[in-house]
Residue, then its C-alpha position, 0 to 999 in steps of 0.5 A: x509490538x515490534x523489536x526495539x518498542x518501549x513497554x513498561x510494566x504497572x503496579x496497580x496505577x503505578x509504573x513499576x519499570x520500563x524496559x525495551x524489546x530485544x526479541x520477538x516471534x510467534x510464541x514469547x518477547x523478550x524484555x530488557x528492563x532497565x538495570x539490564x535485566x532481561x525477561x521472556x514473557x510469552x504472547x499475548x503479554x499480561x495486561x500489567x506489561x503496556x506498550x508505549x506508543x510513540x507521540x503518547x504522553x508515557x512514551x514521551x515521559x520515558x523517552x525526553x521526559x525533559x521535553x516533556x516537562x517543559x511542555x507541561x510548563x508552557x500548556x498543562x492543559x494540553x498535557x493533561x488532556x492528552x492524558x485523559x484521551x490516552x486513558x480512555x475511562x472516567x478520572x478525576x483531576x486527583x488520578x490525573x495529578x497522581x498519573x503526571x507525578x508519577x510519570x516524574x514531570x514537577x506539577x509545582x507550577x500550578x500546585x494552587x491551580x488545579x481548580x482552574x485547570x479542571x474548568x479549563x479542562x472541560x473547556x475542550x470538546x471531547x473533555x465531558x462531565x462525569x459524575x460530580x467530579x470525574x472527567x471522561x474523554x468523548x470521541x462524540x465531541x462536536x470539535x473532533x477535528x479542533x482537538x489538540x493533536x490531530x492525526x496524521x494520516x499514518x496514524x490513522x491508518x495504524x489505528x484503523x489496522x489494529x486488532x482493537x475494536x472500533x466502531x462503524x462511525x470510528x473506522x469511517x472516520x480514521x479511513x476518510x483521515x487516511x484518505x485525506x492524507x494519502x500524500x503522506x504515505x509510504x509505498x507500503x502504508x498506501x498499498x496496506x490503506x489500499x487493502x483495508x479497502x480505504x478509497x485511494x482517488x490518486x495513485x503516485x506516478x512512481x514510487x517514492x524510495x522504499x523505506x521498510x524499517x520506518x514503517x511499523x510491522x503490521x502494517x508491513x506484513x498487510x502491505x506484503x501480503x496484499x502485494x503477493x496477492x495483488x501480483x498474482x492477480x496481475x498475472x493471471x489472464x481472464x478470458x474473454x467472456x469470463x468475469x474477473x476475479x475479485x482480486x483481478x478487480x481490486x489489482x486493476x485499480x492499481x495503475x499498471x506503471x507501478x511495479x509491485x514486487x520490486x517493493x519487496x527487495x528492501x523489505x526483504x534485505x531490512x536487517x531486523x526480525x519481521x514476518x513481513x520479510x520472511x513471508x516476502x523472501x518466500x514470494x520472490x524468484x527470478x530478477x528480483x530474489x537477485x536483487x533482493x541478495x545484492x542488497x542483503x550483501x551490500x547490507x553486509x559489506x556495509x557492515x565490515x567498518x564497525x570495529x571489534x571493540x566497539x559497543x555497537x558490534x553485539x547490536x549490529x550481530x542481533x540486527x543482522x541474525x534475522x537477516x542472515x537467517x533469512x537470505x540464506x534461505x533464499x539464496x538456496x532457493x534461488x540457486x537450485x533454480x537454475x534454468x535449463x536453457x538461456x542461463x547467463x543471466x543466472x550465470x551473471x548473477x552466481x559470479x557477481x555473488x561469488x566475486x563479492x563473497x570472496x571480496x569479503x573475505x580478503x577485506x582486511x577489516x574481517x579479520x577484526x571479526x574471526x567468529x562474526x556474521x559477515x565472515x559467516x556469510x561470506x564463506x556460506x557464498x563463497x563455499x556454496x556447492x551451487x555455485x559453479x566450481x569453475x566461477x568460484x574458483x575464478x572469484x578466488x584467483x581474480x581476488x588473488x591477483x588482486x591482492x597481489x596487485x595491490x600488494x605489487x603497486x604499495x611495494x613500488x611506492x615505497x608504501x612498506x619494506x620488502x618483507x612486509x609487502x611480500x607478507x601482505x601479499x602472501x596473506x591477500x592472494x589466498x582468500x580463505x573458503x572454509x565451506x569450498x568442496x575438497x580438491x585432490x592434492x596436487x603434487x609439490x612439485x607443481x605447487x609454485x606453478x598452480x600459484x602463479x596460474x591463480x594470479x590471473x594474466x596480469x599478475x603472471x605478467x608483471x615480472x616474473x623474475x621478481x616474483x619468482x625471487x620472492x616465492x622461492x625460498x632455497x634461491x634466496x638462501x643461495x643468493x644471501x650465501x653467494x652474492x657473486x652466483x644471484x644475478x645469475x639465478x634471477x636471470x635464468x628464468x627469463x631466459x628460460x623458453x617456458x616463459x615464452x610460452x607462457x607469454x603465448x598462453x596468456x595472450x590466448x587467454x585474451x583472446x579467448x576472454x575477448x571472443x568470450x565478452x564477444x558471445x555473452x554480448x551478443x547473448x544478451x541482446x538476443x535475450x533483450x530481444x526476446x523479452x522486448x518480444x515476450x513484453x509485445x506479447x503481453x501487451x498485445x494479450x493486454x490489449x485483445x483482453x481490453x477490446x474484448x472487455x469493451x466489446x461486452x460492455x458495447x453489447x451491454x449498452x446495446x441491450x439497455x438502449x434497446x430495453x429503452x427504445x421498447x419503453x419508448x414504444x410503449x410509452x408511444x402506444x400509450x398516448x396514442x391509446x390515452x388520445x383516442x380515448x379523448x377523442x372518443x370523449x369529445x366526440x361523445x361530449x359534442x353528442x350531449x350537447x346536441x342532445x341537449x341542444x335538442x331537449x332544449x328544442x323540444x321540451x322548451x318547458x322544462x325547468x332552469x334546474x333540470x338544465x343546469x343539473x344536465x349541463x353539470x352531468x355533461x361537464x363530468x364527463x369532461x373532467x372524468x376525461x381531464x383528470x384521465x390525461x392529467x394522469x398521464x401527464x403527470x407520470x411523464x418526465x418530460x414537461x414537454x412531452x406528449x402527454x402534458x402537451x395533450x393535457x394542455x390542449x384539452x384544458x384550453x378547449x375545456x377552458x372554452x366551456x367554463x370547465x377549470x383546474x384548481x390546485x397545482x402539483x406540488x403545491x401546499x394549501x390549507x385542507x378543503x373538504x369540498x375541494x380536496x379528497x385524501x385518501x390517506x386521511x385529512x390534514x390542516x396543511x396538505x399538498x396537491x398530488x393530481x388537480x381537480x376541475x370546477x366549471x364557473x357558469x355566468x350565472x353561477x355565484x360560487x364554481x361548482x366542483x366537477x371533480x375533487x383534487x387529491x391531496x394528501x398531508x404535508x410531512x412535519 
C-alpha cells in the first residue's frame, strides 16, 4: 500500500465504497472515500478495508469499469477466471455472478449460459472441482504458464517480495519468472531481484534512466537499502589473505561500471512520501547529496508555472511536503559539512544553490504564491546561516542587476511606459530574504550608493545619469517645477570625478574577477588531477587485491595437483603391487603344473577323476588371481589404463588354458544360481557387478564353474 492506491472497504461479500490513499506513515493511512470523506485508519488496516492491486478484475472494475465491460462482453470466460485465481478459496458460479454484479458490470449477455459457462470454466488448467458445484483456483495446473494473464517479470517479483506467505515450489517459480524477464526491469526492481537472491546472469552495460516513482515502494525501500549495503561493501579493502565478507561477495557480482549511489539522486528528489527516499537522503554525502539538492530544486522551479487558481495547486503542495521536508534535512546535513581544506567544489555548490534560490524568489509567478512550498524553500536556501554571507549577498546583487537589466532592455524596447518599467525594476532588483541574518543599518545618506554597489558592474555602467534621474526623487521634482534648471541637474553627474572613479573601480573588479576565474580554473584542474591520481590508486589497490586473490587460488590449485599427483603414486604402487601378485600366482601356477606333469609320470595309474579334480584345484587358483585384477580393473576409470590393461593380458593367457570369463560389467541376465552369487539376495532380473570364470576342457560336455559372478537385483 502506497500513497495514491485504491482500497476499498466490504460489507460482507459486498463492496460497501472505494476510496484513494492521501497519506501514509508508520502508524495510520489516511483514506479519502468517494463523496470526499476522509478517514485515518491506523496499521496494519482491518480485513474489511482490501487494496486494489492494479491489473485485478476490482481495480479494473473501480478504475474504467467501462473497459472492463466490455471485455466481459467479448470473453467472460477470461473475466471470470480471472476472478476465481483473484479469490483465492472455493466459489461457486451463483458467488462468481453475485461478485461480477456487484462489481456493476451487465451479465445480461449470457443470462441463460451460465451452464455453459461453468463447463468452460473447468476447461482452464488451474480451474478444478469442488465438491458438486464449487469451483477452486489450482496453482498445481498442468498448464501454469497457458494460463490466461501470465506475469511479467515486475509482477513476479512484486509477489516474490510481499509479506504474504508462499510456498518453497511458489518462490521457485516467481524468482525463475523474474529471471526470465530480467530485461524488463528497472534499475531498482534489477538490484531488489538481486537482493532477494534471484540469479541475474546478464547485468545491463549501464543503467537505463532511473524512474523511482514507477517502481512501487517495497521494492523501492529493498533496492535502497541493498544499495546502501552494497556500497559499503565496495568500499571496504579486503586484505590480502583474509576472506571476503558476504556482502564483499554478494557486491563482486555486481560489474564494477555500474555506479550505484548516482541511483539514489532521483529517489531521493521524487516529491512523494516514501521511507525508501528518506532512508536514501540519510545515506548520501558529498557529489551526489549535491546532485540530489540540484534536483530537488529544479523539481521546485518546475513547480512555479502551476497558477494560484487552479485545482492542481493543493495536490502538487501535498507531493511536494514530503519533499521539502526531506532535502531540508539534507541540505543542512550537507552544508555543515564543509571541508577544511580544498573546499571550491563546496563553495561551487553553495553559490549555485544560493543563486538559484534567489532566481526563485525574483520570479514573478512566486508572487501568485505568498504562503506556498516553493517560496518557503527558496527563502530557507536563500536565508541559510550556512551558506556564506559574502555568496548570499553576491546571489542578491547578481539577481538585482538582473532585473534591472531585464527591466533597462524592456524600458528600451518600448515594451512599457516609463512608470512602469521604473516600478518593475524597483519591484525585481530587491529579491526578498525573510530568513537572511540582520545587518546593522547604514546611514540614509549612504543608501543610494549601497543600491547602485548591488546592481553589480554592468548595471552601474549602463547610464548613469539615467539611473540617477529615476532614483532620486527630490531632482525630478525639481525638474518637473523648473524645465529650464533639468538639463543641468542630469548633467552634473557626468561631470562629476566620482564617477570617473567609479569607472576605474569597476574595471578593477574585472580584473580581479578575471584573475579570480584564472584561480579557481587552475584550482580545478589541480583537483581533476588529484582525483585522476586518488582514481590510479584505487585501481592500483584494486589491481594488488586482484594478484593477490589469484596468487591463493594458484597455491590452492597447487595443493590439489599435488594431493592428485599423491594419488596417482599410490595408484601406481598399487598395480605395481597387484602385478607381483600375478606374477607370484603364475609362477606358482607353472609349479602345479609341473607337479602335475610330474604326478602324471610317476603315478601313471591314478584315476581320469583324481586328475580332472587336480587340473580343476589348479584352474581356481587362476581364477582366484583373475577375479583379484578384475577388481582392480574395474575401480579404474581409465579404460585404458594399467589395470584393465593387466587384466587383459591374464585373461588372454587364461584363455590359452580353457579358463574363461562369463558376464560383463553392467550387463542385465536372468538369475543363475550356479552361476551367480548375490550377495543382496537373489532376484529374476539381475546385473553383473564383477564377472565370474569357468574353464571348457575338450572333454568337458557342460563348462565347469571356477568362480561365481556377483550380481545383484535390477532396480524396478
Amino acid at each position: 500500500m502506497e500513497i495514491g492506491s485504491l482500497v476499498e472497504q466490504c460489507d460482507g461479500g459486498a463492496v460497501r465504497r472505494v476510496g484513494t490513499v492521501r497519506a501514509l506513515d508508520e502508524k495510520e493511512v489516511v483514506v479519502e472515500w468517494e463523496g470526499g470523506e476522509s478517514e485515518h485508519l491506523s496499521l496494519p488496516v482491518p480485513e474489511s478495508v482490501r487494496t486494489l492491486v492494479p491489473g485485478t478484475i476490482r481495480h479494473k472494475a473501480a478504475t474504467d469499469l467501462a473497459a472492463l465491460q466490455t471485455e466481459f462482453e467479448v470473453n467472460p470466460v477470461k473475466v471470470l477466471t480471472e476472478l476465481v485465481r483473484e479469490t483465492g478459496e472455493r466459489t461457486t458460479m451463483t458467488a462468481l455472478r453475485k461478485q461480477i454484479e456487484g462489481l456493476g458490470i451487465d451479465t445480461g449477455g449470457i443470462a441463460d449460459q451460465w451452464g455453459h459457462t461453468r463447463r468452460l470454466l473447468l476447461a482452464v488448467p488451474n480451474v478444478k472441482r469442488d465438491g458438486q458445484n464449487g469451483l477452486r483456483w489450482d496453482e498445481k495446473g498442468s498448464k501454469t504458464m497457458s494460463s490466461i494473464r501470465r506475469r511479467s517479470a515486475s509482477e513476479a517479483l512484486a509477489a516474490l517480495v510481499s509479506s504474504s506467505r508462499k510456498t518453497k515450489d511458489a518462490k521457485q517459480s516467481l524468482s525463475a519468472a523474474v529471471s526470465a524477464g530480467l530485461e524488463e526491469l528497472s534499475p531498482y526492481e534489477l538490484l531488489a531481484a538481486h537482493a532477494r537472491d534471484v540469479p541475474v546472469t546478464e547485468w545491463p552495460r549501464q543503467w537505463a534512466k532511473p524512474h523511482p516513482e514507477r517502481v512501487p515502494e517495497e521494492i523501492r525501500l529493498i533496492a535502497a537499502e541493498h544499495i546502501i549495503d552494497m556500497s559499503r561493501a565496495r568500499s571496504r579493502i579486503v586484505l590480502p589473505g583474509t576472506e571476503p565478507s558476504p556482502p564483499a561477495l554478494k557486491a563482486a557480482e555486481i560489474p564494477s561500471h555500474l555506479e550505484l549511489l548516482p541511483l539514489l539522486v532521483p529517489l531521493v528528489a521524487m516529491p512523494a512520501v516514501s521511507f525508501a527516499a528518506d532512508k536514501a537522503a540519510k545515506a548520501l554525502s558529498g557529489e551526489h547529496a549535491w546532485n540530489a539538492l540540484r534536483t530537488a530544486m529544479k523539481c521546485f522551479e518546475q513547480a512555479l508555472p502551476v497558477s494560484s487558481g487552479s485545482e492542481d495547486l493543493q495536490d502538487q503542495e501535498e507531493r511536494l511536503t514530503p519533499l521539502s521536508t526531506r532535502v531540508r534535512g539534507l541540505l543542512k546535513t550537507v552544508l555543515a559539512k564543509r571541508p577544511k581544506e580544498d573546499d571550491l567544489q563546496w563553495l561551487d555548490f553553495a553559490e549555485e544553490m544560493a543563486f538559484r534560490a534567489y532566481a526563485l524568489l525574483a520570479d514573478p509567478r512566486i508572487q501568485e504564491q505568498r504562503n506556498g512550498l516553493v517560496r518557503e524553500w527558496a527563502q530557507h536556501v536563500a536565508g541559510h546561516s550556512a551558506i556564506p554571507a559574502e555568496l548570499r549577498e553576491a546571489a542578491r546583487t547578481a539577481q538585482a542587476a538582473a532585473a534591472a537589466e531585464a527591466a533597462d532592455a524592456a524600458e528600451t524596447d518600448g515594451t512599457g511606459g516609463d512608470e512602469t518599467a521604473t516600478e518593475s525594476r524597483g519591484t525585481e532588483a530587491a529579491p526578498e530574504a525573510p530568513t537572511m541574518p540582520a545587518e546593522e543599518p547604514e546611514p540614509k545618506g549612504a543608501e543610494e550608493g549601497s543600491d547602485t554597489d548591488a546592481e553589480g558592474g554592468e548595471a552601474a555602467s549602463a547610464e548613469p545619469a539615467s539611473t540617477a534621474i529615476t532614483t532620486d526623487e527630490p531632482l525630478q521634482e525639481v525638474t518637473d517645477d523648473d524645465p529650464n534648471r533639468a538639463p543641468e541637474a542630469v548633467q552634473k553627474p557626468a561631470r562629476d570625478p566620482q564617477a570617473g572613479m567609479e569607472a576605474l573601480r569597476r574595471l578593477l573588479e574585472e580584473e580581479r574577477s578575471n584573475a579570480e576565474t584564472a584561480r579557481a580554473e587552475f584550482e580545478r584542474q589541480l583537483r581533476d588531477a588529484s582525483e585522476a591520481l586518488a582514481e590510479t590508486e584505487a585501481t592500483a589497490n584494486r589491481l594488488r587485491l586482484r594478484v593477490a586473490d589469484e596468487e591463493k587460488h594458484r597455491a590452492e590449485a597447487e595443493t590439489r595437483a599435488r594431493e592428485a599427483e599423491a594419488a596417482a603414486e599410490s595408484a601406481r604402487h598399487g598395480l605395481e603391487e597387484a602385478e607381483q601378485r600375478v606374477e607370484a600366482m603364475s609362477r606358482q601356477l607353472r609349479r602345479r603344473d609341473d607337479e602335475l606333469r610330474q604326478s602324471r609320470q610317476t603315478a601313471r595309474g591314478a584315476s581320469q577323476a583324481q586328475l580332472r579334480q587336480a587340473r580343476i584345484d589348479t584352474l581356481r587358483v587362476l581364477a582366484a588371481v583373475l577375479t583379484e585384477v578384475a577388481d582392480q580393473a574395474i575401480h579404474e576409470d581409465d579404460e585404458a589404463g594399467p589395470a584393465n590393461a593387466l587384466y587383459r593380458r591374464a585373461l588372454a593367457r587364461a584363455a590359452a588354458a580353457g579358463v574363461l570369463d562369463r558376464g560383463a560389467l553392467g550387463e542385465e541376465t536372468d538369475y543363475d544360481p550356479v552361476m551367480h552369487r548375490a550377495p543382496g539376495g537373489p532376484a529374476a532380473r539381475v546385473v553383473v557387478e564383477r564377472p565370474g570364470f569357468v574353464w571348457q576342457g575338450p572333454r568337458e560336455p557342460e563348462p565347469v564353474v571356477l568362480e561365481q559372478a556377483v550380481v545383484r537385483g535390477v532396480e524396478q
